[in-house]
C-alpha positions, -999 to +999 in steps of 0.1 A: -648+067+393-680+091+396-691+119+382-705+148+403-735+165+398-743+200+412-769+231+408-759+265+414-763+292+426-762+270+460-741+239+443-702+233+458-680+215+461-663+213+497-625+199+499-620+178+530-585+180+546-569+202+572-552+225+554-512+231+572-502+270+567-484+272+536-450+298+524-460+289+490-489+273+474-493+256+439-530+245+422-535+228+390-573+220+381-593+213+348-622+233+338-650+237+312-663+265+311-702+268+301-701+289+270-733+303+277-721+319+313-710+351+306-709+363+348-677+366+369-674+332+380-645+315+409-629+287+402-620+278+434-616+302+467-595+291+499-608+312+527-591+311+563-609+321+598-589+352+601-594+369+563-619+348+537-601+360+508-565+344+513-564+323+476-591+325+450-589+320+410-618+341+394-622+341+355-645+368+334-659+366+296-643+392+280-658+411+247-633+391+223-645+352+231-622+349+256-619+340+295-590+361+317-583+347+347-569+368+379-561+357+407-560+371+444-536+364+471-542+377+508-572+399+492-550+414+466-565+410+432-541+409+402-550+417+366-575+400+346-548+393+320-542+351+314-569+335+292-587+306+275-608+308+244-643+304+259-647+272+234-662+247+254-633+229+260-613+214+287-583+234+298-558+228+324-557+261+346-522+263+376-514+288+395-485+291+422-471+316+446-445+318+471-441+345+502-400+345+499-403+370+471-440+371+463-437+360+426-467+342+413-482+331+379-506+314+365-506+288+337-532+275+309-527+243+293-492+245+302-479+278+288-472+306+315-499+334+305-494+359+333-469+363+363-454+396+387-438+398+421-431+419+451-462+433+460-475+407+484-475+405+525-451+386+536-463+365+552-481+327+550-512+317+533-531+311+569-535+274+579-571+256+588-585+271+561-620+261+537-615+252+502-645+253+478-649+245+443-671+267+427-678+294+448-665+324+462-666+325+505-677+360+514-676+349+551-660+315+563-672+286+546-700+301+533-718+338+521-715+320+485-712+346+453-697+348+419-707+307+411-687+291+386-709+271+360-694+248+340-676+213+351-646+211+370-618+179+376-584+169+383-578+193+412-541+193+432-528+212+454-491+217+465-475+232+496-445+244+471-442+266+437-436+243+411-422+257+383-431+259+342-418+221+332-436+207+360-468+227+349-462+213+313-461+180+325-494+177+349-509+197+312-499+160+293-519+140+326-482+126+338-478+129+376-455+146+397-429+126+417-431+155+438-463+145+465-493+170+467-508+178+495-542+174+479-553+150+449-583+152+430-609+123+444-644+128+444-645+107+477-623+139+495-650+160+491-680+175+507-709+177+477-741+204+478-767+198+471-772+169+449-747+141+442-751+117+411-727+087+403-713+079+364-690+052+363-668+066+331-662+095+349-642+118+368-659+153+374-679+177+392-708+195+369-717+229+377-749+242+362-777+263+372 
């Protein structure tokens, strides 16, 4: 197991896999945040060849200690309205959508914290995409803003909406019988700019 090491504003973290075009789309990944980062920050960002801001999970301090998470969906941003006490700590942060009816949610430490539907294109998060850890993609694979600092692990991804028990049960570190597309392994990943090994661990740091 290794632990990964990366400086920001430049530092990423590149997933390697072609990506199929997906009806619906499900991510799980744990996070600590950097208490003393109080910018916008992106979690993650999947950007396509055809629009760069097709899935992204952005989180902002607000005034009362806590993160809120939105998330955007074919360059619609939703409200900055799930959260996490900005405490230092390891949370476990899903999201899912699904074009059939547009619903979507997202999910800390297994407990549904926001959700909507209906006002979504109908129509498939684009295939062939570029997902990045810790950056948003202002053009295709690259133009990097809004860096996450902080250190990130356990990242899936599912080409299905999984519902609340399932997001309960990845939240207690059980696996799904049902296969992910993607699963977290720091050998499935493009690092930038600096790459440092740790045998007890699992995780990519972000720090400037």
């Amino acid at each position: 197991e290794s632990n990964l090491l990366l400086s920001l504003p430049e530092g990423y973290g590149r997933v390697n896999m072609t990506f199929p075009a997906m009806p619906a789309v499900s991510v799980c990944v744990r996070v600590q945040w950097d208490p003393q980062w109080y910018q916008v920050s992106t979690m993650y960002s999947y950007a396509a060849a055809v629009f760069t801001n097709e899935f992204q999970l952005r989180g902002q301090l607000d005034g009362t200690g806590r993160i809120l998470l939105a998330l955007i969906v074919h360059g619609q941003h939703r409200p900055y309205k799930a959260f996490f006490p900005n405490d230092g700590a390891w949370h476990h942060l899903c999201v899912t959508w699904r074009k059939t009816d547009g619903h979507w949610a997202i999910y800390v430490d297994g407990v549904r914290g926001d959700m909507g539907s209906g006002s979504d294109t109908p129509r498939d998060i684009h295939g062939d995409g570029i997902l990045i850890l810790g950056q948003d993609q202002d053009s295709f694979g690259g133009n990097f803003t809004e860096p996450f600092v902080g250190n990130i692990t356990d990242l899936n991804v599912w080409d299905t909406a999984l519902e609340q028990r399932q997001f309960r049960t990845l939240n207690g570190c059980s696996s799904l019988t049902q296969d992910a597309i993607f699963t977290w392994s720091i050998d499935n990943m493009t690092r930038h700019p600096v790459v440092e090994y740790d045998e007890y661990e699992n995780i990519m740091v972000l720090h400037l």
